[in-house]
GURO-287182 format. One record per atom (N, C-alpha, C): x, y, z. Coordinates in steps of 0.2 Angstrom, whole numbers, padded with zeros to 4 digits, always signed. Layout:
REM GURO-287182
XYZ ...
This chain:
REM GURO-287182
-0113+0243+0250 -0114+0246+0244 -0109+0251+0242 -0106+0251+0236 -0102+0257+0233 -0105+0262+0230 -0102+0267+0232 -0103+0274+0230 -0098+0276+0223 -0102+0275+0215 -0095+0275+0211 -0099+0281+0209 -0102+0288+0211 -0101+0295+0210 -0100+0299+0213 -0098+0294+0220 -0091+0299+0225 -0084+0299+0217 -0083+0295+0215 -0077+0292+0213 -0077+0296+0206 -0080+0301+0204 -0083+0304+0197 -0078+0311+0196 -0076+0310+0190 -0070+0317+0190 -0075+0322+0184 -0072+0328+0183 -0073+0331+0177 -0069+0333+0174 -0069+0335+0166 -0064+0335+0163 -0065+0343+0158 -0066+0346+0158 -0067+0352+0151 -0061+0354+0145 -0063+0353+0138 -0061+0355+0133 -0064+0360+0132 -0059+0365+0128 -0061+0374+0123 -0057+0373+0120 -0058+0375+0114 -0057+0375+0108 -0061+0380+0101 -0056+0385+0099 -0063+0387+0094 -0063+0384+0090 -0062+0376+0088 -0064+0374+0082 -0066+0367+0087 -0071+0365+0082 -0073+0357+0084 -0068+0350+0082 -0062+0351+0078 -0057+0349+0078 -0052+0352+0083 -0051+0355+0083 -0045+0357+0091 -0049+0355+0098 -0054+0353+0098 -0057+0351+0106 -0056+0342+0103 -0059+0341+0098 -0055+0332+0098 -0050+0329+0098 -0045+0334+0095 -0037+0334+0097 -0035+0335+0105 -0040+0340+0108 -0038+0340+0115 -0041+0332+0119 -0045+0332+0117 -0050+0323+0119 -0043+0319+0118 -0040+0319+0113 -0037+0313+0110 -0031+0314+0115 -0029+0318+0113 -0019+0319+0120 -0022+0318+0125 -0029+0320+0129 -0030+0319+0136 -0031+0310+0137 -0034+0307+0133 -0035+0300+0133 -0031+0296+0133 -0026+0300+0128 -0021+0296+0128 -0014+0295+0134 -0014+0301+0137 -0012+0300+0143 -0015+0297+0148 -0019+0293+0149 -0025+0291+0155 -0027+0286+0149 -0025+0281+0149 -0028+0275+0145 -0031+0271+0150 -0030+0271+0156 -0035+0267+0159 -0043+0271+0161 -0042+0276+0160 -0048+0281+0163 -0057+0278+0159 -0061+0278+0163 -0066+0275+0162 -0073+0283+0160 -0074+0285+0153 -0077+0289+0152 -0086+0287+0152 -0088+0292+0160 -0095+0288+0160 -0101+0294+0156 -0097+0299+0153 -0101+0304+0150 -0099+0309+0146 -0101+0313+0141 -0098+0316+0138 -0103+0320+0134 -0103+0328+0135 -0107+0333+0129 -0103+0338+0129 -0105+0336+0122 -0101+0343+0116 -0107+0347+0116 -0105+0355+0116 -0108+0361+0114 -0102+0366+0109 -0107+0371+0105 -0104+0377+0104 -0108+0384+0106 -0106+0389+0104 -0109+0395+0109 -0105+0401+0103 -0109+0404+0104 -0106+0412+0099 -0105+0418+0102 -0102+0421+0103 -0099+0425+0108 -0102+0433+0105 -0108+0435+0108 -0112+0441+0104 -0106+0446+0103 -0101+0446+0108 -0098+0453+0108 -0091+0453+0103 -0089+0446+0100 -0084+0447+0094 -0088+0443+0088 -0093+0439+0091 -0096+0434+0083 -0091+0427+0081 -0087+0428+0088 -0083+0422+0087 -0086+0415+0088 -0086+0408+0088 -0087+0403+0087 -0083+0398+0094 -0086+0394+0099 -0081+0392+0102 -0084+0386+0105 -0080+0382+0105 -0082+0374+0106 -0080+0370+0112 -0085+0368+0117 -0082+0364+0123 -0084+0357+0124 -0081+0354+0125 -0086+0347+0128 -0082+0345+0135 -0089+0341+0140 -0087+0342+0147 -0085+0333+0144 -0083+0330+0147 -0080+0325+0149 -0083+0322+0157 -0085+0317+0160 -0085+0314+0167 -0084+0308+0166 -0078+0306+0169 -0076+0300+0171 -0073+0297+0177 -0071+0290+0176 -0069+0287+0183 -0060+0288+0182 -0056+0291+0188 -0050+0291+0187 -0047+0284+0189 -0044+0283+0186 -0040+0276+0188 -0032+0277+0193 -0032+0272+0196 -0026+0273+0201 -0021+0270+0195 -0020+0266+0189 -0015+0266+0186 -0013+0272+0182 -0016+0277+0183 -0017+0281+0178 -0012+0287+0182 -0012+0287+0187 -0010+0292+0194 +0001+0293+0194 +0002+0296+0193 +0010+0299+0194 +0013+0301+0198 
């Protein structure tokens, strides 16, 4: 039997705007077009001490050997 959560990578985007973390989504994807995305949560958080706004989403997926340099 295979183990495909030994084989599980993580990925994180910041961004303070929720456009600029799908812009990061978008380049990192599109570099790794074979990469197989088994997961994925967006959040934002407010930073008590400046009141600023900031946007992450994790990413888990399967790396691909065609994807590899």
């Amino acid at each position: 039997m295979l183990n495909y959560a030994s084989d599980l990578a993580v990925k994180t985007f910041v961004s303070a705007s929720a456009a600029g973390v799908e812009e990061l989504i978008n380049a990192w994807m599109l570099s790794k077009p074979h990469t197989f995305v088994t997961g994925l949560e967006f959040s934002s958080t407010v930073d008590p001490s400046s009141n600023t706004l900031e946007f992450a989403a994790i990413i888990v997926y399967q790396p691909s050997e065609q994807d590899q340099s």
